[in-house]
N, C-alpha and C positions, 0 to 999 in steps of 0.2 A: 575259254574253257570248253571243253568237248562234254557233252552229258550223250550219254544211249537213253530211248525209249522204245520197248520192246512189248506188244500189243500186237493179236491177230486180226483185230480191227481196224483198217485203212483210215478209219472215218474217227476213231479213238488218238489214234497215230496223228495224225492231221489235226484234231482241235490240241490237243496238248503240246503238240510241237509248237502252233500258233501261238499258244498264252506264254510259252516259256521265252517265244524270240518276241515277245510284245513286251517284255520287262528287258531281257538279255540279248541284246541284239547283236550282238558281237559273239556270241558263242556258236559252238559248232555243234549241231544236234542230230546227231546217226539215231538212224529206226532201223528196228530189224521186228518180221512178223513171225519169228519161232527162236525158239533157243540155237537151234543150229546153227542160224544165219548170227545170232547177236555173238554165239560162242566165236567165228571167225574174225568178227568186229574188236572183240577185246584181246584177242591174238594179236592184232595188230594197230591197237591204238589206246592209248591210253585213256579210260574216264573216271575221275570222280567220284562223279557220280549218275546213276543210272534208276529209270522208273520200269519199275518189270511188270507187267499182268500175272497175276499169279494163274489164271486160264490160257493155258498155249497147248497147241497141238502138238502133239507128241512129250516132249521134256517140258513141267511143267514152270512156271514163275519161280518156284520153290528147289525145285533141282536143277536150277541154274544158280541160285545161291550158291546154292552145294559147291557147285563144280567150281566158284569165284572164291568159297573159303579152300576148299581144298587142293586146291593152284595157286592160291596166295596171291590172288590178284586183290589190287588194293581200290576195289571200287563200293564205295555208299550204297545199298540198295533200298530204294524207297518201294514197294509192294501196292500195287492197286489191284481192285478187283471188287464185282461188283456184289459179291454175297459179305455180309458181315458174319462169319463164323468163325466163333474164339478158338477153334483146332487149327484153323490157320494160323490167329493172333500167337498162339503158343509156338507153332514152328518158326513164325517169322523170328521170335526171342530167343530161339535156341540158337538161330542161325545169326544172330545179330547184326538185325535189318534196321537201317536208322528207324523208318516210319513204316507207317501201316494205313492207306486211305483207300478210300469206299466211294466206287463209281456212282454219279457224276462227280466228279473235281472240282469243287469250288474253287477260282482262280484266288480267291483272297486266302484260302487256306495255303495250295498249295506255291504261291507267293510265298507267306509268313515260313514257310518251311525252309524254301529256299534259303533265303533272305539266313536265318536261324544256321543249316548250312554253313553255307558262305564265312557268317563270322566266328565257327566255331574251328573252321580248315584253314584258315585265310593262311596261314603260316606254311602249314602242309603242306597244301596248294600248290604253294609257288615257288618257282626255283631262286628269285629274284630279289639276289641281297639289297635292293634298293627299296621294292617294295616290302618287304620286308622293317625296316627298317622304320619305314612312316607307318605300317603298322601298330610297331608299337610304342611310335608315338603319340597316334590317335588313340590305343588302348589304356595310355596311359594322362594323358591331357586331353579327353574328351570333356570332362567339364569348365574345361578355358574355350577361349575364341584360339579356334583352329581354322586359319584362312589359309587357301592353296600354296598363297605368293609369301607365306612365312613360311611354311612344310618346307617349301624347294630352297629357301634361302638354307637350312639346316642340315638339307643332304645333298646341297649345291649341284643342284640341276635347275633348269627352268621350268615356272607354271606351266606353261604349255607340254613340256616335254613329260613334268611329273602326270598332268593329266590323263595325256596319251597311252601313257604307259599302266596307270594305276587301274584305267577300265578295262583293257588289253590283259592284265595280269588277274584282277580277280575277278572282273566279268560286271561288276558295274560302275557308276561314277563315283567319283570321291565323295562331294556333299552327298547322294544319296545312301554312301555304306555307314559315313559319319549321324545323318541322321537316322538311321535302321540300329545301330549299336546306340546311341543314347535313349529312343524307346524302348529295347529290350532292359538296358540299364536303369530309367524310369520303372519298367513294372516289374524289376525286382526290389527296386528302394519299395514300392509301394505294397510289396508283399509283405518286406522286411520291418516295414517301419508302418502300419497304418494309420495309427494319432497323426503323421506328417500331413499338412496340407498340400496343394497342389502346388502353391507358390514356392513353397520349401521341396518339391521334389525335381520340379522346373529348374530351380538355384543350382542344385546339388547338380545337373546334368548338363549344365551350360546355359539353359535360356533366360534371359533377363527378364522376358515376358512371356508370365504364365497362361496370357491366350493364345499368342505363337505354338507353346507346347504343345495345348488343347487341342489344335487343329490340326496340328502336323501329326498327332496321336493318333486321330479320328482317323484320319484321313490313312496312314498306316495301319492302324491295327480296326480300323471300321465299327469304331466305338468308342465314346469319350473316355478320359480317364477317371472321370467319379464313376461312369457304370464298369470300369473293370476294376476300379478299388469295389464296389459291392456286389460283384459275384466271386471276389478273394478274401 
């Protein structure tokens, strides 16, 4: 997948480009240091999605929106900058910018976003009647055991090929989008359902064992799942 990141700071450019090929390493990441330069980037390549600085010299983070809604160009803009001021918060929603974060970048935030992203486009995304397809098979049998070498037997290609291709197509591996879609799915049971225990929300999402889930949660969302049942 191609992402822009558009930032007049070299050293801004450079740490975010890092964190985002440290999970996605397979993707393609164009920077540009003003709206001018990112404006000839999207003229001739298609992205996604894109992290703008709302501080640029000249055209600013925000009238580059402009010029992506008003050209119909079909790119996500996620909004950084390092002042928290709700008169931007309110432009970014008129302009309907996916996100809105506040310099430094926490990597687990802007992870979780991605990640979030990813499985809400996954269809969009991609031209690829195959992947596609195990899509929504996984959307829809994510709380069974969903093994590679069963996927490919159903859309009759091989493990190795379906692999190749499902990282290639939405930018990361299969187990990891499978387990990224059942934690998002765990903490909406656990929104929707509180009285449930952990074991019963584990069951409901595929895990036989409820410390597997625990840790796999932690370990994604950098918090067990009794502390994010009590701050919901």
């Amino acid at each position: 997948m191609n992402l822009l990141i558009v930032d007049d700071e070299p050293l801004e450019l450079e740490q975010l480009s890092y964190l985002v090929k440290k999970h996605y390493p397979n993707w393609n990441i164009y920077t540009a240091e003003d709206a001018v330069e990112a404006k000839q980037l999207v003229k001739t390549h298609s992205f996604p999605l894109a992290f703008v600085d709302i501080q640029l010299p000249g055209d600013t983070g925000l009238a580059f929106c402009e010029y992506l809604r008003t050209n119909d160009i079909d790119t996500e803009v996620v909004l950084i900058t390092a002042y928290q001021d709700f008169s931007y918060a309110k432009q970014a929603i008129r302009l309907n910018v996916l996100d809105y974060l506040v310099k430094p970048v926490i990597e687990k935030e802007l992870f979780n976003m991605i990640e979030d992203f990813l499985q809400k486009n996954a269809f969009t995304q991609t031209k690829s009647v195959l992947i596609n397809n195990v899509l929504e098979i996984v959307h829809e049998e994510y709380n069974q055991k969903l093994q590679l070498s069963d996927l490919s037997r159903k859309v009759y290609v091989t493990p190795t090929y379906l692999s190749k291709k499902f990282t290639e197509v939405v930018g990361i591996k299969f187990t990891d989008y499978i387990n990224h879609f059942r934690i998002q799915k765990a903490k909406q049971l656990m929104i929707e359902n509180p009285d449930w225990s952990l074991f019963q929300i584990a069951e409901q999402i595929g895990f036989s064992s409820q410390h597997h889930f625990s840790n796999l949660f932690k370990k994604i969302e950098g918090i067990t799942p009794s502390q994010f049942k009590e701050n919901h």
